[in-house]
PDBQT receptor file of N, H, CA, C and O in Angstrom, charges set to zero:
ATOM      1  N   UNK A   1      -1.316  22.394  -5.665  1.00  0.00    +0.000 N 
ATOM      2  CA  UNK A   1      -0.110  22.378  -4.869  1.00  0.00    +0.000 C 
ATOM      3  C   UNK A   1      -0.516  22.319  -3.398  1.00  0.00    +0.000 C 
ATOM      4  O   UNK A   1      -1.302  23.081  -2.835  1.00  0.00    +0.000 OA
ATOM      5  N   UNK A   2       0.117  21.335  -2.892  1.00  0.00    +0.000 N 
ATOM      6  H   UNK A   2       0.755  20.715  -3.349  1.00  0.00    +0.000 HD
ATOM      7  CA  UNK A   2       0.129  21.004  -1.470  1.00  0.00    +0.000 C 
ATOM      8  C   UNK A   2       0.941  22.393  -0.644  1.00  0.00    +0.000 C 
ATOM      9  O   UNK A   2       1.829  22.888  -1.338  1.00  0.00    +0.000 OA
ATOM     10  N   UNK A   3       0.720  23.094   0.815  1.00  0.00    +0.000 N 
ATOM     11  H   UNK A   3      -0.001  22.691   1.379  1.00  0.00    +0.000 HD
ATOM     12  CA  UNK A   3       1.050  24.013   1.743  1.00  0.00    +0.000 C 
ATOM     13  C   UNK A   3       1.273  22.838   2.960  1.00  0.00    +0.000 C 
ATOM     14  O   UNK A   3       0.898  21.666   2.962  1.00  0.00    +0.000 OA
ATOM     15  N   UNK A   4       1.707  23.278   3.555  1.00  0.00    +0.000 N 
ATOM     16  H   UNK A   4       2.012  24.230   3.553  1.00  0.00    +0.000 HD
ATOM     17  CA  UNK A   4       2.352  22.402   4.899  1.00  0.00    +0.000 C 
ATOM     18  C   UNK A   4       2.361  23.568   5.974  1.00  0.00    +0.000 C 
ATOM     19  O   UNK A   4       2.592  24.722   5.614  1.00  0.00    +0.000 OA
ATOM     20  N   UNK A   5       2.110  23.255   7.283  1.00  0.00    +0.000 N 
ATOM     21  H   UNK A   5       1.923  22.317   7.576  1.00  0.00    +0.000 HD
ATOM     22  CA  UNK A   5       2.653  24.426   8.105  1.00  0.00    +0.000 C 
ATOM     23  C   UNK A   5       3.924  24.243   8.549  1.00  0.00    +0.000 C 
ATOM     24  O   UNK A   5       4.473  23.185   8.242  1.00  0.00    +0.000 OA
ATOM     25  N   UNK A   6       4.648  25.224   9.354  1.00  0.00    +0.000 N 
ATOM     26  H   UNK A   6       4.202  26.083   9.603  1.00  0.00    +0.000 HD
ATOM     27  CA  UNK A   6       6.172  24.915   9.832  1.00  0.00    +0.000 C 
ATOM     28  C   UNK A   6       5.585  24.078  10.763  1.00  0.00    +0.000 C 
ATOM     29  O   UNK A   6       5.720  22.939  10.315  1.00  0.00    +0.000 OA
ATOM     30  N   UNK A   7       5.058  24.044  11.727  1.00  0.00    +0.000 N 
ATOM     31  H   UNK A   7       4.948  24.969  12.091  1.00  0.00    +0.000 HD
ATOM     32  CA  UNK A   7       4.209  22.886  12.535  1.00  0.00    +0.000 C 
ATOM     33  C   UNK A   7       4.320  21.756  11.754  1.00  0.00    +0.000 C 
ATOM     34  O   UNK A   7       4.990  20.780  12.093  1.00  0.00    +0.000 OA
ATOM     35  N   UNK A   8       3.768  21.829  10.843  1.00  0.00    +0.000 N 
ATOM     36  H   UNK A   8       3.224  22.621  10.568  1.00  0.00    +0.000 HD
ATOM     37  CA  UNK A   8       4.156  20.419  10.014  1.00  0.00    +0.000 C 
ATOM     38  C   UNK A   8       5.564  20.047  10.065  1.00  0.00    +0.000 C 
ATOM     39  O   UNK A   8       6.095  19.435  10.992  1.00  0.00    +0.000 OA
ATOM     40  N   UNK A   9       5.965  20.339   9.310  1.00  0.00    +0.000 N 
ATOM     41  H   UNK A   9       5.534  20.836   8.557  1.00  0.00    +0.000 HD
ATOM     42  CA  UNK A   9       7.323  20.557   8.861  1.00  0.00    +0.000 C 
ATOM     43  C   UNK A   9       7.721  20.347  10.430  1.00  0.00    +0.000 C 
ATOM     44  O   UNK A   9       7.589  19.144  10.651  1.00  0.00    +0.000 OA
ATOM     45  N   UNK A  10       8.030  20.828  11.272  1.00  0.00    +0.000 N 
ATOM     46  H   UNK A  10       8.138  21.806  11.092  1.00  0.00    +0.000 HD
ATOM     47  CA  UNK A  10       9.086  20.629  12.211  1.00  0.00    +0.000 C 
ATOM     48  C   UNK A  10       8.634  19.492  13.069  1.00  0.00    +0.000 C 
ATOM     49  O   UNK A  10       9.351  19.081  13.981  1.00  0.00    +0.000 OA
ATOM     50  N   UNK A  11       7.456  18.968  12.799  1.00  0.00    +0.000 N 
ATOM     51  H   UNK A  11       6.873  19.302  12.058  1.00  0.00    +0.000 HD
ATOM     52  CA  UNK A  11       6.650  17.602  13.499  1.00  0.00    +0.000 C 
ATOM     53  C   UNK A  11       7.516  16.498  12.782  1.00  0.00    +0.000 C 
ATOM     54  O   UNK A  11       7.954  15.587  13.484  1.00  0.00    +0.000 OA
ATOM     55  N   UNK A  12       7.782  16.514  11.494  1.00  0.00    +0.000 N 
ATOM     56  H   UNK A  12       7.426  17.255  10.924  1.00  0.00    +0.000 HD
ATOM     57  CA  UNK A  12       8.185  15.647  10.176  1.00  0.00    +0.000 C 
ATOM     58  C   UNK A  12       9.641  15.539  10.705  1.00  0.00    +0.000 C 
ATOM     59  O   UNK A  12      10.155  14.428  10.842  1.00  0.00    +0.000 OA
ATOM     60  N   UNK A  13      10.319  16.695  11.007  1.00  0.00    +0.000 N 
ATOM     61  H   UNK A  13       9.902  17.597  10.896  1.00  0.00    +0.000 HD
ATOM     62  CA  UNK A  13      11.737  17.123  10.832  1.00  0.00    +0.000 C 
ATOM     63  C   UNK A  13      11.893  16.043  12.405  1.00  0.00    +0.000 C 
ATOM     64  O   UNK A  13      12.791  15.204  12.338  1.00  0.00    +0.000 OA
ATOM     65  N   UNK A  14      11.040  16.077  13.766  1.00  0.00    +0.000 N 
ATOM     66  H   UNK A  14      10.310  16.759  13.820  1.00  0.00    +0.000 HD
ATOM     67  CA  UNK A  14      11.287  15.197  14.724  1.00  0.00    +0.000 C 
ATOM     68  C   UNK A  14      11.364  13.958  14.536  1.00  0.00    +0.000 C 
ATOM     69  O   UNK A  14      12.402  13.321  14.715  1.00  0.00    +0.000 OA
ATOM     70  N   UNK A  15      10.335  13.491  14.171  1.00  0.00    +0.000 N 
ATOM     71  H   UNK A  15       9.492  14.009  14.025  1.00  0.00    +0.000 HD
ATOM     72  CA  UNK A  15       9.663  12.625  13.810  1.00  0.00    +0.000 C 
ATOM     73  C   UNK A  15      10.384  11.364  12.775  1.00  0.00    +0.000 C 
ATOM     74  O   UNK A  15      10.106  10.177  12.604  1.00  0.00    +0.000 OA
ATOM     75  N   UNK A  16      11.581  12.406  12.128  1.00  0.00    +0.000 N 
ATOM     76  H   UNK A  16      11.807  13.370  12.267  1.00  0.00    +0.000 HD
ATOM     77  CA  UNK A  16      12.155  11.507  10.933  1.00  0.00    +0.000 C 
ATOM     78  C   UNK A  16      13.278  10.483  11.806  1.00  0.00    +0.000 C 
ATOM     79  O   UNK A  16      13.940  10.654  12.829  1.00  0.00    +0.000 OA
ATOM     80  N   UNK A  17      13.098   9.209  10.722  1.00  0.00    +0.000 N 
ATOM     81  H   UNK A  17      12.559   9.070   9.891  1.00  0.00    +0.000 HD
ATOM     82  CA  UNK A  17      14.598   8.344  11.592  1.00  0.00    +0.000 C 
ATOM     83  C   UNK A  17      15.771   8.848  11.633  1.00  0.00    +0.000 C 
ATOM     84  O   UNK A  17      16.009   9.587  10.678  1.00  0.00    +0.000 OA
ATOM     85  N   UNK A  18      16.405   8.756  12.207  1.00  0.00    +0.000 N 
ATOM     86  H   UNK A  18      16.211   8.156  12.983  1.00  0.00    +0.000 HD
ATOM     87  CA  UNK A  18      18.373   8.621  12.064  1.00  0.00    +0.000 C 
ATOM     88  C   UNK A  18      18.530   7.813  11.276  1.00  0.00    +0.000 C 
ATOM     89  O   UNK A  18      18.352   6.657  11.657  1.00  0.00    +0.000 OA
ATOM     90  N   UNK A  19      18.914   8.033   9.899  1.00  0.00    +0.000 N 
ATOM     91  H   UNK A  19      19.059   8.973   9.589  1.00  0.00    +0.000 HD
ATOM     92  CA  UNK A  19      19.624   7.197   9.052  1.00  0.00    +0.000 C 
ATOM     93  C   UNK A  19      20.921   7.529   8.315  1.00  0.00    +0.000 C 
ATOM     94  O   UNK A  19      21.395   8.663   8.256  1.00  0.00    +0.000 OA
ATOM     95  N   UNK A  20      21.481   6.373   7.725  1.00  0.00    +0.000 N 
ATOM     96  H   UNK A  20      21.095   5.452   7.773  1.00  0.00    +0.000 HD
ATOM     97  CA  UNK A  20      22.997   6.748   7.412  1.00  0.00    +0.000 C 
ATOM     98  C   UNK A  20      22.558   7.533   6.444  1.00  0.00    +0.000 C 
ATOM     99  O   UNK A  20      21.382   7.546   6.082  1.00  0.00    +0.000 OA
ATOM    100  N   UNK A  21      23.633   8.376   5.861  1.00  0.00    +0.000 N 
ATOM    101  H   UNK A  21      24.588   8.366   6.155  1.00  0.00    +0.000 HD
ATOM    102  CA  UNK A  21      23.611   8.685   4.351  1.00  0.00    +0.000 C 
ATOM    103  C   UNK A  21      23.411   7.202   3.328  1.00  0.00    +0.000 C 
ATOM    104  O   UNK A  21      23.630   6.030   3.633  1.00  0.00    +0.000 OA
ATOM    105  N   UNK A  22      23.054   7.626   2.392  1.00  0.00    +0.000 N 
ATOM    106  H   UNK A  22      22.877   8.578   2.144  1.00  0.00    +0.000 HD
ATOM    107  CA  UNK A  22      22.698   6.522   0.793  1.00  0.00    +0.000 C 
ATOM    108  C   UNK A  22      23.912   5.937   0.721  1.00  0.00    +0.000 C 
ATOM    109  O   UNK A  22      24.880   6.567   1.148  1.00  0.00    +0.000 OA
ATOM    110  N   UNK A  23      24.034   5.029   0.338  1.00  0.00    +0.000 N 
ATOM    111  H   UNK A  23      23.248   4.517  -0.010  1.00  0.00    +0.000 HD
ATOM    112  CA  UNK A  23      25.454   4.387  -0.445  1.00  0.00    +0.000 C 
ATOM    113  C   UNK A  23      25.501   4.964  -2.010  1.00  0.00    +0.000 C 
ATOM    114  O   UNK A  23      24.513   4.662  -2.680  1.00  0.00    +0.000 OA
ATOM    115  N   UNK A  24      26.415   5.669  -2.602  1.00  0.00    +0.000 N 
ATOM    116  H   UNK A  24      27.218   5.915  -2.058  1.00  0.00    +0.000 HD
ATOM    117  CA  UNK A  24      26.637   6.277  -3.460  1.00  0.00    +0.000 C 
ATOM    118  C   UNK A  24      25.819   5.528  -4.942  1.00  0.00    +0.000 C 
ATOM    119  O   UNK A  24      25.067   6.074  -5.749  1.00  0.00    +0.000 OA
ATOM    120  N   UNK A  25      26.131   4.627  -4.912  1.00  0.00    +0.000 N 
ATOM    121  H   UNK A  25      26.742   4.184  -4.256  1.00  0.00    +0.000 HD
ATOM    122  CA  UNK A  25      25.328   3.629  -5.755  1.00  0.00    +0.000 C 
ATOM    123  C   UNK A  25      23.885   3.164  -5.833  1.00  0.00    +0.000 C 
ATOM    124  O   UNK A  25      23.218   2.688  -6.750  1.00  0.00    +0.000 OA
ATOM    125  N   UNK A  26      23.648   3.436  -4.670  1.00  0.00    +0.000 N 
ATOM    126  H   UNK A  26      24.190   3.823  -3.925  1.00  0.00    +0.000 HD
ATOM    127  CA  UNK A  26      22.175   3.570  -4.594  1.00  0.00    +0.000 C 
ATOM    128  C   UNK A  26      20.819   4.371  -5.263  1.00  0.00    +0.000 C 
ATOM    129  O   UNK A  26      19.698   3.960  -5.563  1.00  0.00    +0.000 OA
ATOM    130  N   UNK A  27      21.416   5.611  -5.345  1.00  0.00    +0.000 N 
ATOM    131  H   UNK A  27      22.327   5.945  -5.101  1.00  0.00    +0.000 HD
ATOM    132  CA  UNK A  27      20.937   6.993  -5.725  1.00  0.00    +0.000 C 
ATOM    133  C   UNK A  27      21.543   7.300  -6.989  1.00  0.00    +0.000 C 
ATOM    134  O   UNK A  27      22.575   6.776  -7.409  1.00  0.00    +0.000 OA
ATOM    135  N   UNK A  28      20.783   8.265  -7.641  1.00  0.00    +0.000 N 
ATOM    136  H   UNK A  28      19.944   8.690  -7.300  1.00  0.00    +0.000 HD
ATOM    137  CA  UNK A  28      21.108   8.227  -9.037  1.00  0.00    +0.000 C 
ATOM    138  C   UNK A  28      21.706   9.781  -9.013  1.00  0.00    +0.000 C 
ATOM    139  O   UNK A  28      21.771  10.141 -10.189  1.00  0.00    +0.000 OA
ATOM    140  N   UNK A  29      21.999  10.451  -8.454  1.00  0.00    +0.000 N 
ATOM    141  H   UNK A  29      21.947  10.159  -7.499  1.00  0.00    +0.000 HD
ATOM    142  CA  UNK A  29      23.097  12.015  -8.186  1.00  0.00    +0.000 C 
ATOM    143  C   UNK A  29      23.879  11.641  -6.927  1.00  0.00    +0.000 C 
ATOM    144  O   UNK A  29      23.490  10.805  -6.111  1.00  0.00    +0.000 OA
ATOM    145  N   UNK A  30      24.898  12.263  -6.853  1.00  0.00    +0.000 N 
ATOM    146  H   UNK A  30      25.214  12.942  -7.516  1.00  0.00    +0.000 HD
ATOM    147  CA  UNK A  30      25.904  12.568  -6.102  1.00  0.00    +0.000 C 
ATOM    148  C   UNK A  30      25.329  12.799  -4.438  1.00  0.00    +0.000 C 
ATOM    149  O   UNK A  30      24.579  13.770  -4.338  1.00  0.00    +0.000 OA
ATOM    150  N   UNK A  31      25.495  12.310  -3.609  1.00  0.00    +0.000 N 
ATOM    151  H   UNK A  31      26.104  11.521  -3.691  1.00  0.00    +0.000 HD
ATOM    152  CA  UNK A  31      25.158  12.679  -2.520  1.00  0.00    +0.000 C 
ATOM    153  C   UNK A  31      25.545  13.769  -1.306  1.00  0.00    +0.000 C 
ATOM    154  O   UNK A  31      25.165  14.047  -0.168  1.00  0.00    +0.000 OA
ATOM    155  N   UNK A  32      26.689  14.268  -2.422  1.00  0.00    +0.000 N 
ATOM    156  H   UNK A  32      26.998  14.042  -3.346  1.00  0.00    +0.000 HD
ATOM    157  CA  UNK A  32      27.075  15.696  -1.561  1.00  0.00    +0.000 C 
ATOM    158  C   UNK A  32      25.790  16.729  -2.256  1.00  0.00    +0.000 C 
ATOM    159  O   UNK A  32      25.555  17.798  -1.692  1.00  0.00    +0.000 OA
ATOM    160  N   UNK A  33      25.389  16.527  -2.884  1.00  0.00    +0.000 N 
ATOM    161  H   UNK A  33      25.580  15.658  -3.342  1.00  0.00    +0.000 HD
ATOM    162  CA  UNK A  33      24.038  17.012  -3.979  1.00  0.00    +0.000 C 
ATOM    163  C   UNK A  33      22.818  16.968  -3.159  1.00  0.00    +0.000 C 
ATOM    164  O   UNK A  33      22.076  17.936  -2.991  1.00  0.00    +0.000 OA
ATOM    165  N   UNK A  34      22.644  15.760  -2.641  1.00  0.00    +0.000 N 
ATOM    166  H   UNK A  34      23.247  14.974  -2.778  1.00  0.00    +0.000 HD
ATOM    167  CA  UNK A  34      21.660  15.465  -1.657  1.00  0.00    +0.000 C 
ATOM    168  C   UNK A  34      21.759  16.194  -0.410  1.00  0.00    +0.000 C 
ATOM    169  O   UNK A  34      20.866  16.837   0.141  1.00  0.00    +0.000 OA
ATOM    170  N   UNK A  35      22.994  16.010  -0.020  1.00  0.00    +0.000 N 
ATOM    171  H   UNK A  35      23.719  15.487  -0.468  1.00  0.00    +0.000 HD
ATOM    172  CA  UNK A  35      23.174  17.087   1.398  1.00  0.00    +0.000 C 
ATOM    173  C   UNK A  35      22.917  18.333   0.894  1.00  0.00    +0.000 C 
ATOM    174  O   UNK A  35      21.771  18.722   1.118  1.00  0.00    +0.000 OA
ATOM    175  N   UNK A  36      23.644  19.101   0.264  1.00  0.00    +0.000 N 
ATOM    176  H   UNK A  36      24.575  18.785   0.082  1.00  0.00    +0.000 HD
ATOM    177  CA  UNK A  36      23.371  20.024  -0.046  1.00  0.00    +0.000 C 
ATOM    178  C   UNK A  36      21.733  21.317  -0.604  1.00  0.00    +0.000 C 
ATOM    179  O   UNK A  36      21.395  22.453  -0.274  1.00  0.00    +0.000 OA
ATOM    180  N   UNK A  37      21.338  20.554  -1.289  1.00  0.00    +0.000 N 
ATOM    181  H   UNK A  37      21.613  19.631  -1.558  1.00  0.00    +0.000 HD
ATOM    182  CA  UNK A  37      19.604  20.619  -1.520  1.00  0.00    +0.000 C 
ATOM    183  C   UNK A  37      18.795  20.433   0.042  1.00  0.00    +0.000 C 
ATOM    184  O   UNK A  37      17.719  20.994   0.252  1.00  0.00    +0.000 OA
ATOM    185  N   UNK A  38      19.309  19.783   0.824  1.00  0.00    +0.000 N 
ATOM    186  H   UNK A  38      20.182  19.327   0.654  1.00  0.00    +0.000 HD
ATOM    187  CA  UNK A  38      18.718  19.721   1.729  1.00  0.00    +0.000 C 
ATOM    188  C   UNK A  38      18.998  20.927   3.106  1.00  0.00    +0.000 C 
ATOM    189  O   UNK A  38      18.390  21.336   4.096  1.00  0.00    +0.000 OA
ATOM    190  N   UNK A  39      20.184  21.123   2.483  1.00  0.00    +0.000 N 
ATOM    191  H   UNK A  39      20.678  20.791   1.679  1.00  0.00    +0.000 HD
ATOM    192  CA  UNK A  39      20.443  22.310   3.612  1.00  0.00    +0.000 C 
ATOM    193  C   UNK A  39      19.497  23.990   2.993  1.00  0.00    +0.000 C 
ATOM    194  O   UNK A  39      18.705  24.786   3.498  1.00  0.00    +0.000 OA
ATOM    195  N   UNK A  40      20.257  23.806   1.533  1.00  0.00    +0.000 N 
ATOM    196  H   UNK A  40      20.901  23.160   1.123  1.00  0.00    +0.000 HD
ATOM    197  CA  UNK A  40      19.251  24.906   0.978  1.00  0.00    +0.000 C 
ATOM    198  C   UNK A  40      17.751  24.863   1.393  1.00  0.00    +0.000 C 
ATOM    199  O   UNK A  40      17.274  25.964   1.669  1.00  0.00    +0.000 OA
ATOM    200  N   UNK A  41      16.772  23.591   1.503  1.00  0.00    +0.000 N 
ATOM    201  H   UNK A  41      17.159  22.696   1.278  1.00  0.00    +0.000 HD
ATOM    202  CA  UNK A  41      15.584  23.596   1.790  1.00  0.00    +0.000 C 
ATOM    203  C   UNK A  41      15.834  24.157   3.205  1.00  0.00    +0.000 C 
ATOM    204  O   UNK A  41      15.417  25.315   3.179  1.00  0.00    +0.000 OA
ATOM    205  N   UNK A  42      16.233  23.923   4.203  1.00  0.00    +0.000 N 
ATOM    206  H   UNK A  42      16.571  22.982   4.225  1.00  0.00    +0.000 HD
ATOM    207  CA  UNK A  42      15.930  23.823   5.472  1.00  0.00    +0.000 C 
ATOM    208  C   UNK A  42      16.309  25.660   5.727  1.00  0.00    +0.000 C 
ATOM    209  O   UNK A  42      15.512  26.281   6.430  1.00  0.00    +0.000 OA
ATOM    210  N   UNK A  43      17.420  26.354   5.177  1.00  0.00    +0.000 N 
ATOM    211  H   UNK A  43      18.068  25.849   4.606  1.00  0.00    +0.000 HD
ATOM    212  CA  UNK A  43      17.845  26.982   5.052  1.00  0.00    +0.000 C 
ATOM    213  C   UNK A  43      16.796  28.579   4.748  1.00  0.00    +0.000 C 
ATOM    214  O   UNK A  43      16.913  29.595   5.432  1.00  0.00    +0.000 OA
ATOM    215  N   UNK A  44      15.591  28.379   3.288  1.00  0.00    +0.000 N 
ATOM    216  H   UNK A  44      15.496  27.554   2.732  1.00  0.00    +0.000 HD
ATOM    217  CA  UNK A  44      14.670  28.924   3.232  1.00  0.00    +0.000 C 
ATOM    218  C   UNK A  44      13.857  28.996   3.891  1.00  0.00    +0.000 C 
ATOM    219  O   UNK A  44      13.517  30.114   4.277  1.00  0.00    +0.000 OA
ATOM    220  N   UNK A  45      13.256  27.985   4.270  1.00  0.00    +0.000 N 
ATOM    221  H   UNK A  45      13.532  27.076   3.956  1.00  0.00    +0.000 HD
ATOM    222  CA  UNK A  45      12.396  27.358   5.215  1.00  0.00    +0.000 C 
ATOM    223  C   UNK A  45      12.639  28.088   6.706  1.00  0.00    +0.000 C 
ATOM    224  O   UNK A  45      11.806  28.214   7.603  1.00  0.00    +0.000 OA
ATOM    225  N   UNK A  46      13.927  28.496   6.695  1.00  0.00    +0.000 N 
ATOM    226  H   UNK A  46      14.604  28.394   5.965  1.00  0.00    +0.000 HD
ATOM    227  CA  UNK A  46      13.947  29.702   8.649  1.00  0.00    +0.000 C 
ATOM    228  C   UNK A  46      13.981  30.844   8.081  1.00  0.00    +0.000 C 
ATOM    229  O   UNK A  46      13.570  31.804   8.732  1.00  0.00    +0.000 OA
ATOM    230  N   UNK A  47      14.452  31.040   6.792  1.00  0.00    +0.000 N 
ATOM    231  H   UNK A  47      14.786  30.260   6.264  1.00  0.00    +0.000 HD
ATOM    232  CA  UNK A  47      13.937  32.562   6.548  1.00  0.00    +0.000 C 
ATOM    233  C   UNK A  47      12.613  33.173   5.772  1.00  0.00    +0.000 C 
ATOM    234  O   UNK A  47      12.334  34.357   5.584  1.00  0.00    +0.000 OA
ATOM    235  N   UNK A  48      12.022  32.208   5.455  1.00  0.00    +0.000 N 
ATOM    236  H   UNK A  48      12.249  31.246   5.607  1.00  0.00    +0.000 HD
ATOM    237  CA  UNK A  48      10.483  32.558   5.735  1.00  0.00    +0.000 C 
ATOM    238  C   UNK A  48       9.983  32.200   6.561  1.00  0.00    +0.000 C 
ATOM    239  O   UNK A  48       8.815  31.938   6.274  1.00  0.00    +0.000 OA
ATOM    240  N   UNK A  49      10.332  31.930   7.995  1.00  0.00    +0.000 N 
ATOM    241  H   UNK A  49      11.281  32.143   8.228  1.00  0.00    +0.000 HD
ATOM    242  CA  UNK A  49       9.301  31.979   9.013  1.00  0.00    +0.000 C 
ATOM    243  C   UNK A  49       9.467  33.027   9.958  1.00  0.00    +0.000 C 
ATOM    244  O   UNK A  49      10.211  33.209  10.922  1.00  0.00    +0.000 OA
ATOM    245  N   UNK A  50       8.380  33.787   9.292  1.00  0.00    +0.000 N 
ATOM    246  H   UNK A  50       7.776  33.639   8.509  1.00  0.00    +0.000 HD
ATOM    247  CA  UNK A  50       8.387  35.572  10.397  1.00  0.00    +0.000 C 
ATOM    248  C   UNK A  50       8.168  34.937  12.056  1.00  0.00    +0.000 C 
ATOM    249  O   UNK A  50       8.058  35.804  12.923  1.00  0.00    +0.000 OA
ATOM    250  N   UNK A  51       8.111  33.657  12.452  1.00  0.00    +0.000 N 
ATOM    251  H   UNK A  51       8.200  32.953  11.748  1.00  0.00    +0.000 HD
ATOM    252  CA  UNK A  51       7.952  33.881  13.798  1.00  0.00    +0.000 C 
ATOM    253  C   UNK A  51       9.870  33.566  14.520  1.00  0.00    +0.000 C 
ATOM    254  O   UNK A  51      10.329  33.679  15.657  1.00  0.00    +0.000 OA
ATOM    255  N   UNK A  52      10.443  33.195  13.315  1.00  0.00    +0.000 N 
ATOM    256  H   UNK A  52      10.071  33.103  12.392  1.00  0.00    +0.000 HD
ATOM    257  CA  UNK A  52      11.417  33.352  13.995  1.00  0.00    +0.000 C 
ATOM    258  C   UNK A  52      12.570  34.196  13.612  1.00  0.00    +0.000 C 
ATOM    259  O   UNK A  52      13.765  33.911  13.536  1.00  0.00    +0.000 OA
ATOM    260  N   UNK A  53      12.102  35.010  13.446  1.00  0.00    +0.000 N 
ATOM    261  H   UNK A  53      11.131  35.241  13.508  1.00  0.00    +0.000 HD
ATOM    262  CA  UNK A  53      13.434  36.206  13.036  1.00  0.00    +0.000 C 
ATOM    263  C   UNK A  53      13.756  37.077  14.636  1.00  0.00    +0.000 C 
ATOM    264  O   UNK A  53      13.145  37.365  15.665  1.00  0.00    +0.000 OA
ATOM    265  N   UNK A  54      15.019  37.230  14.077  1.00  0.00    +0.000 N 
ATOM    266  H   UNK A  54      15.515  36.996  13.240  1.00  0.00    +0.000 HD
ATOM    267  CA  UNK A  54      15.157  38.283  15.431  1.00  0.00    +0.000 C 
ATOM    268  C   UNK A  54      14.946  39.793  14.873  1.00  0.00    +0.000 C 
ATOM    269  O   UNK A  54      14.994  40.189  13.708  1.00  0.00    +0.000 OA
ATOM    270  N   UNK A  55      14.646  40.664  16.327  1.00  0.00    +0.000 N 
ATOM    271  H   UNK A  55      14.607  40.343  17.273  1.00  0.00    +0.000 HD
ATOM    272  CA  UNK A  55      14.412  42.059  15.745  1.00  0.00    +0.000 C 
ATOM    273  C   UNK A  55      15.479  42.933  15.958  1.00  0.00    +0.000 C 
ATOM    274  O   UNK A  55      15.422  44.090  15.540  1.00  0.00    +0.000 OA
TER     275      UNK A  55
């Protein structure tokens, strides 16, 4: 299993294009599915990073 740092990760997260959402037909699940999974990722992803919690 691959580790990434948030460094990574937030290099990736700049770094990515502006693109539309999928055309529904394109993708093989629902794309409120897609948004969604993606917020959950991003979502874990600030609450495991002890450098940014407040105290």
């Amino acid at each position: 299993m691959n580790y990434y740092s948030f460094d990574k990760y937030g290099s990736d997260i700049i770094n990515s294009p502006n693109t539309e959402l999928p055309d529904q037909d394109s993708v093989p699940v629902e794309v409120d599915l897609l948004i969604e999974e993606t917020k959950i990722g991003c979502m874990n992803a600030m609450l495991l990073c002890p450098r940014q919690r407040a105290d």
